[in-house]
mmCIF file as gemmi writes it, N, C-alpha and C atoms, coordinates in Angstrom:
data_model
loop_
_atom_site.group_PDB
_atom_site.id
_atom_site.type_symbol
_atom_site.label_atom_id
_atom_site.label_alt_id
_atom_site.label_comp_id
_atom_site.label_asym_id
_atom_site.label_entity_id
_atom_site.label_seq_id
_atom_site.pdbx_PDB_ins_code
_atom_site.Cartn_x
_atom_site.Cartn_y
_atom_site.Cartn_z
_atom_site.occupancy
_atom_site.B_iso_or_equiv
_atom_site.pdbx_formal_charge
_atom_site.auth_seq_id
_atom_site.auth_asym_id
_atom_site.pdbx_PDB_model_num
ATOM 1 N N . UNK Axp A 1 ? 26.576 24.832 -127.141 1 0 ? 1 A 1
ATOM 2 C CA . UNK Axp A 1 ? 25.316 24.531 -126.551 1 0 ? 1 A 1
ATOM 3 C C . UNK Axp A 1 ? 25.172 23.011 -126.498 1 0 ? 1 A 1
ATOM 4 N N . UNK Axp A 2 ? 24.484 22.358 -125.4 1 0 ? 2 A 1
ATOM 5 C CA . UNK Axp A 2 ? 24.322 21.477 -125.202 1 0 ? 2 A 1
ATOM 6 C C . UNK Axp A 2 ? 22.851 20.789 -125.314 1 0 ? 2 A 1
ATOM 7 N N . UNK Axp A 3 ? 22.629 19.657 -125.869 1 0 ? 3 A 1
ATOM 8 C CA . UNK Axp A 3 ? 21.104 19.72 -126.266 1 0 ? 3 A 1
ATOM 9 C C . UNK Axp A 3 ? 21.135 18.919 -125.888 1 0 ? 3 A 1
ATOM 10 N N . UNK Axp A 4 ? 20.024 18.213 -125.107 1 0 ? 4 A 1
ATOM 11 C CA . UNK Axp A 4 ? 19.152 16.817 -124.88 1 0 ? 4 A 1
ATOM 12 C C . UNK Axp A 4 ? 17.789 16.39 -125.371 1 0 ? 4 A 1
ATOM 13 N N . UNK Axp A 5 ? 17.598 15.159 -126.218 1 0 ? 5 A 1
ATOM 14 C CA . UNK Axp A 5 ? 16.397 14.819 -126.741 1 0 ? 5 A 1
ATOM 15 C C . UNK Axp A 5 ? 15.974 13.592 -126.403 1 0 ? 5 A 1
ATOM 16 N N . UNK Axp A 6 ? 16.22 13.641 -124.565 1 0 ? 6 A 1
ATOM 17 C CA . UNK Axp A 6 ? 15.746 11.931 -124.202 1 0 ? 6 A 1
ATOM 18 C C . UNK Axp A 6 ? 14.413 11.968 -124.189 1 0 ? 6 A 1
ATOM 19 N N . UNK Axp A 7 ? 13.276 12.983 -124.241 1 0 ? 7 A 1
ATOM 20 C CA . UNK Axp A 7 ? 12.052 12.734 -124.755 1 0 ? 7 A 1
ATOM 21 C C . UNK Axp A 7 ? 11.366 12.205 -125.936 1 0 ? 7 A 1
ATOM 22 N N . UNK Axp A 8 ? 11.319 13.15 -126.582 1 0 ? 8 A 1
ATOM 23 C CA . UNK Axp A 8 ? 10.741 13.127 -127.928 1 0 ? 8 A 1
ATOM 24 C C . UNK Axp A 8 ? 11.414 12.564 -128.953 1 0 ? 8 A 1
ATOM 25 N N . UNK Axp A 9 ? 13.295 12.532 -128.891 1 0 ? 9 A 1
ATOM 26 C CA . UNK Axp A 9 ? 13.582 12.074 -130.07 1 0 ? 9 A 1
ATOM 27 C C . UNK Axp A 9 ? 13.605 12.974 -131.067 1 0 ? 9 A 1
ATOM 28 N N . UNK Axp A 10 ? 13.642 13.73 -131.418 1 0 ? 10 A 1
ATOM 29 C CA . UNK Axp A 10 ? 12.773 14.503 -132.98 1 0 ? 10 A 1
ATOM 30 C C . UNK Axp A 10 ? 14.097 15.113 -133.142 1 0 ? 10 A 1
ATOM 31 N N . UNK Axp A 11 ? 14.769 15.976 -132.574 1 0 ? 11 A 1
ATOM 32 C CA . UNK Axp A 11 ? 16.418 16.289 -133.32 1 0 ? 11 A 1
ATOM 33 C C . UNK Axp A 11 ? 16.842 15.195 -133.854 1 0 ? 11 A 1
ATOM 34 N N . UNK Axp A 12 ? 17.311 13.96 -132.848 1 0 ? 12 A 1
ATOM 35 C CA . UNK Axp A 12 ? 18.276 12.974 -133.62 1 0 ? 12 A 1
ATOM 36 C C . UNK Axp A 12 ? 17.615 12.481 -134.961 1 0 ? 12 A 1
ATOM 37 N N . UNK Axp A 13 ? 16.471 12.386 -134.57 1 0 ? 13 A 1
ATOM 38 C CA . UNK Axp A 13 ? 15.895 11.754 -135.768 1 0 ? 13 A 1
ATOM 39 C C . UNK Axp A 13 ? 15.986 12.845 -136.889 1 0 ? 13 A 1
ATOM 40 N N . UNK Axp A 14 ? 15.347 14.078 -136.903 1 0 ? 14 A 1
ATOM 41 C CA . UNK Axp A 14 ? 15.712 15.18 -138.274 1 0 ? 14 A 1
ATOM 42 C C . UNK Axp A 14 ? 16.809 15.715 -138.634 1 0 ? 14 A 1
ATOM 43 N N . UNK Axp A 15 ? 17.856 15.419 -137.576 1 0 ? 15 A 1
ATOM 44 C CA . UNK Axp A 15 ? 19.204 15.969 -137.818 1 0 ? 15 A 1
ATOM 45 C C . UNK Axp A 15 ? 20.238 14.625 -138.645 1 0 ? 15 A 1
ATOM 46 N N . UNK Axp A 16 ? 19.811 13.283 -137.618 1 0 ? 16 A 1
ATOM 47 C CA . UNK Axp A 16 ? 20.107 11.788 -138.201 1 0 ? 16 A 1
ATOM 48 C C . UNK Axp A 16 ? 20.869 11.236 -137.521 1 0 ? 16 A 1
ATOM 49 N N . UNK Axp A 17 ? 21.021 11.812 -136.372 1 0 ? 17 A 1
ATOM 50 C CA . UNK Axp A 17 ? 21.889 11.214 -134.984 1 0 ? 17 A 1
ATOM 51 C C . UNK Axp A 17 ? 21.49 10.262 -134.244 1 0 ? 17 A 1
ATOM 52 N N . UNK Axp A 18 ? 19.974 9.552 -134.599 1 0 ? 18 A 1
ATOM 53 C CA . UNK Axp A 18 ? 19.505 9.191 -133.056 1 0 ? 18 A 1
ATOM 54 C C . UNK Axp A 18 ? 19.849 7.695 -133.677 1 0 ? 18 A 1
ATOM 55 N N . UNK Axp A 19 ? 19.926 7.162 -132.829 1 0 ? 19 A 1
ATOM 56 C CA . UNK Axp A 19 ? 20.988 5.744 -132.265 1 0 ? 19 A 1
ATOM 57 C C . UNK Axp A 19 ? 19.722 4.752 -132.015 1 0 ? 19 A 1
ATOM 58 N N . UNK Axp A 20 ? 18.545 4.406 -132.36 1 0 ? 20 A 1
ATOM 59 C CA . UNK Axp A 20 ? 17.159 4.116 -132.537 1 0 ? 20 A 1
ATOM 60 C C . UNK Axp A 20 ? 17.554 2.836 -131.462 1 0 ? 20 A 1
ATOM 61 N N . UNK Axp A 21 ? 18.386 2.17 -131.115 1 0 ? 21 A 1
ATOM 62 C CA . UNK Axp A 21 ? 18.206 0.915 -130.675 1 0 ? 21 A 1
ATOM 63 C C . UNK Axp A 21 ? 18.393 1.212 -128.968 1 0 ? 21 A 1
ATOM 64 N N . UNK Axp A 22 ? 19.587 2.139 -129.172 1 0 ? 22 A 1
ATOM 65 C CA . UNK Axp A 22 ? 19.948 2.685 -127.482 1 0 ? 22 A 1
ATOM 66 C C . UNK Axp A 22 ? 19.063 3.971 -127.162 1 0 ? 22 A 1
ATOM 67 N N . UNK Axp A 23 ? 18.228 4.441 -128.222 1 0 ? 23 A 1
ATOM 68 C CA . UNK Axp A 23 ? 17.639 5.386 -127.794 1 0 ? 23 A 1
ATOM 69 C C . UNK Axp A 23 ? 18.708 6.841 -127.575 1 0 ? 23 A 1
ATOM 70 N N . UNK Axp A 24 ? 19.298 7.036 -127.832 1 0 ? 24 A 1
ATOM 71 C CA . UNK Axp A 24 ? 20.789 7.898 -127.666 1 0 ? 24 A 1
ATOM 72 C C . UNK Axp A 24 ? 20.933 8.34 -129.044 1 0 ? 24 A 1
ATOM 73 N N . UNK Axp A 25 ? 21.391 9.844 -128.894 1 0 ? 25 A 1
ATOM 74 C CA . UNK Axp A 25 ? 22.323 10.756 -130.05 1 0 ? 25 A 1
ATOM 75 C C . UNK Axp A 25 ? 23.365 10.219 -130.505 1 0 ? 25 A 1
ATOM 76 N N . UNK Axp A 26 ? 24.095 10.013 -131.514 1 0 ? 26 A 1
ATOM 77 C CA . UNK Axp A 26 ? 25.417 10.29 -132.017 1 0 ? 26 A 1
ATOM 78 C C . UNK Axp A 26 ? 26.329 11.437 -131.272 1 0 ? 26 A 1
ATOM 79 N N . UNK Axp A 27 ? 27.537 11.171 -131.428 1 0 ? 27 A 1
ATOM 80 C CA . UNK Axp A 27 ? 28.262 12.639 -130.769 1 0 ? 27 A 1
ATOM 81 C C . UNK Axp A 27 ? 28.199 13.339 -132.024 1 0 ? 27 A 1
ATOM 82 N N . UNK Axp A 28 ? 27.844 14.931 -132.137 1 0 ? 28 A 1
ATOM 83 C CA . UNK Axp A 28 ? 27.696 14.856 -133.582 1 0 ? 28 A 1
ATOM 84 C C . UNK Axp A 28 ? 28.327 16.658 -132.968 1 0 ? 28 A 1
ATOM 85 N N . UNK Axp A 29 ? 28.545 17.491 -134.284 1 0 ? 29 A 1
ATOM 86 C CA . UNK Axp A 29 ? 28.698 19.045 -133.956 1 0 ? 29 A 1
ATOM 87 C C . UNK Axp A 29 ? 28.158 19.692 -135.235 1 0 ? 29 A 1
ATOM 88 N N . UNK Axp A 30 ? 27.026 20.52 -135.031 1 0 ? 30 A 1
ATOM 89 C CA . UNK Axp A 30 ? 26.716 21.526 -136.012 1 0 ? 30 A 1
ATOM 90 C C . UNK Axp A 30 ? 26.857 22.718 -135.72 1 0 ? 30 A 1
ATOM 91 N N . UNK Axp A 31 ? 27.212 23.309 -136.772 1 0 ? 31 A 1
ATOM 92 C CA . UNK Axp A 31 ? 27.307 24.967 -136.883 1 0 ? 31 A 1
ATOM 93 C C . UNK Axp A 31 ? 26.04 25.334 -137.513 1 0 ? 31 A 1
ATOM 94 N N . UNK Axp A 32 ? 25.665 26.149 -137.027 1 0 ? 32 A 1
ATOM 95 C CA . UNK Axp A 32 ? 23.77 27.166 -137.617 1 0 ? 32 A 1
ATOM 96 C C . UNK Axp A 32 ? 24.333 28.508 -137.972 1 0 ? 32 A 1
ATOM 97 N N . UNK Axp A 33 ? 24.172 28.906 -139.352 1 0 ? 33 A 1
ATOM 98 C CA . UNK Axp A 33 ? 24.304 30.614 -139.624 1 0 ? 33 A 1
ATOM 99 C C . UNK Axp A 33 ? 22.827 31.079 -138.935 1 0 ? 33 A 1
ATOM 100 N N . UNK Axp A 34 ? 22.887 32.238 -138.606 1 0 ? 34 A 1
ATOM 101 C CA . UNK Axp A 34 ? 22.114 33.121 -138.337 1 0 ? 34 A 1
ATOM 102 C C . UNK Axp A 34 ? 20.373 32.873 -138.897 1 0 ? 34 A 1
ATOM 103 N N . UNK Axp A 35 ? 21.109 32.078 -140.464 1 0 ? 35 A 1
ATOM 104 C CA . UNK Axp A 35 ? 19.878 32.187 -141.405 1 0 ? 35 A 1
ATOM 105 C C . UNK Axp A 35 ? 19.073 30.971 -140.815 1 0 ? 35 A 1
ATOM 106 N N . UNK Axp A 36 ? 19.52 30.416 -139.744 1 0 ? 36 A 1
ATOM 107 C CA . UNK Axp A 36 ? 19.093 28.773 -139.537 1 0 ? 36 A 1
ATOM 108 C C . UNK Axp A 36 ? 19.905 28.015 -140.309 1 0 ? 36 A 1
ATOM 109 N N . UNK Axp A 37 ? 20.318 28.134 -141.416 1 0 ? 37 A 1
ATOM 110 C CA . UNK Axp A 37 ? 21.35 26.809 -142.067 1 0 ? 37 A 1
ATOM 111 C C . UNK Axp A 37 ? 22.521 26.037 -141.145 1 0 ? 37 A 1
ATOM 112 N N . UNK Axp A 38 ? 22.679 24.794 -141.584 1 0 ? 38 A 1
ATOM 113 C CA . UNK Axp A 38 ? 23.919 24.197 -140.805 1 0 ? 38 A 1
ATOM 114 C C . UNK Axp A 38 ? 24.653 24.767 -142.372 1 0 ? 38 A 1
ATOM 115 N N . UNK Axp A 39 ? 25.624 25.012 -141.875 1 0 ? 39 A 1
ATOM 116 C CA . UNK Axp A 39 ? 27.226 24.84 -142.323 1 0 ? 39 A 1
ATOM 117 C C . UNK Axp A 39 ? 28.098 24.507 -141.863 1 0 ? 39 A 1
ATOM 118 N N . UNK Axp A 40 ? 28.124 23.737 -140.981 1 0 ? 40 A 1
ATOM 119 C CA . UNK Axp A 40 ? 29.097 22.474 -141.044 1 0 ? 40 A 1
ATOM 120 C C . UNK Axp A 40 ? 28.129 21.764 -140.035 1 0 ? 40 A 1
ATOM 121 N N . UNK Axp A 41 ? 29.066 20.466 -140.006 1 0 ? 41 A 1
ATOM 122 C CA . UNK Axp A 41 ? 28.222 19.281 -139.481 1 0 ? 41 A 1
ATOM 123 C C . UNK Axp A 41 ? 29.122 17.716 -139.747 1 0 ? 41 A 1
ATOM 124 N N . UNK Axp A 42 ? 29.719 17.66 -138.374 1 0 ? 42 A 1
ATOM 125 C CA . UNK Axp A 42 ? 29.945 16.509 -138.284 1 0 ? 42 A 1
ATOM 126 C C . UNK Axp A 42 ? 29.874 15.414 -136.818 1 0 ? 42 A 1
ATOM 127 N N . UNK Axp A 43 ? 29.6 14.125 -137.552 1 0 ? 43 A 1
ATOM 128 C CA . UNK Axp A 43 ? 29.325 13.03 -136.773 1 0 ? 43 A 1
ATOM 129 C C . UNK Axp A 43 ? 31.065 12.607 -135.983 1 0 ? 43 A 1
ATOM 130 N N . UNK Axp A 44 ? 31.134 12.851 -134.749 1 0 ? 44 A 1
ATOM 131 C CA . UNK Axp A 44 ? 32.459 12.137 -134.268 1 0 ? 44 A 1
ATOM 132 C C . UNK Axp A 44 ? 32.421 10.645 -133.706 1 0 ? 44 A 1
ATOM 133 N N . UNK Axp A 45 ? 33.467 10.2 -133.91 1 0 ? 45 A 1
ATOM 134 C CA . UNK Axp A 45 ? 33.631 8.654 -134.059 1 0 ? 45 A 1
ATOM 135 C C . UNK Axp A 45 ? 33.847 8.594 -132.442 1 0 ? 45 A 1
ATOM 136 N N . UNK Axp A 46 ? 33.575 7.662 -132.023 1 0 ? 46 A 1
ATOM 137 C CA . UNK Axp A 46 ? 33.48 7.198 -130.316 1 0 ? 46 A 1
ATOM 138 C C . UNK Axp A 46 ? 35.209 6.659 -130.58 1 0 ? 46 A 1
């Protein structure tokens, strides 16, 4: 899935991706169990 938060901001910021100066996500990949939990989660390097 592909997400965009050029509005509000509020993923990058609660997840910890958002790039505050460019206004932009991190390239990042989470996995969600069912329960809502991430189990896994990582930031990829440009």
């Amino acid at each position: 899935m592909t997400l965009s938060d050029y509005q509000s901001a509020s993923f990058g910021q609660i997840y910890g991706v958002l790039i505050e100066e460019l206004r932009l996500l991190a390239r990042a990949v989470f996995v969600i169990n069912t329960q809502g939990l991430i189990t896994y989660a990582q930031v990829v390097l440009e």
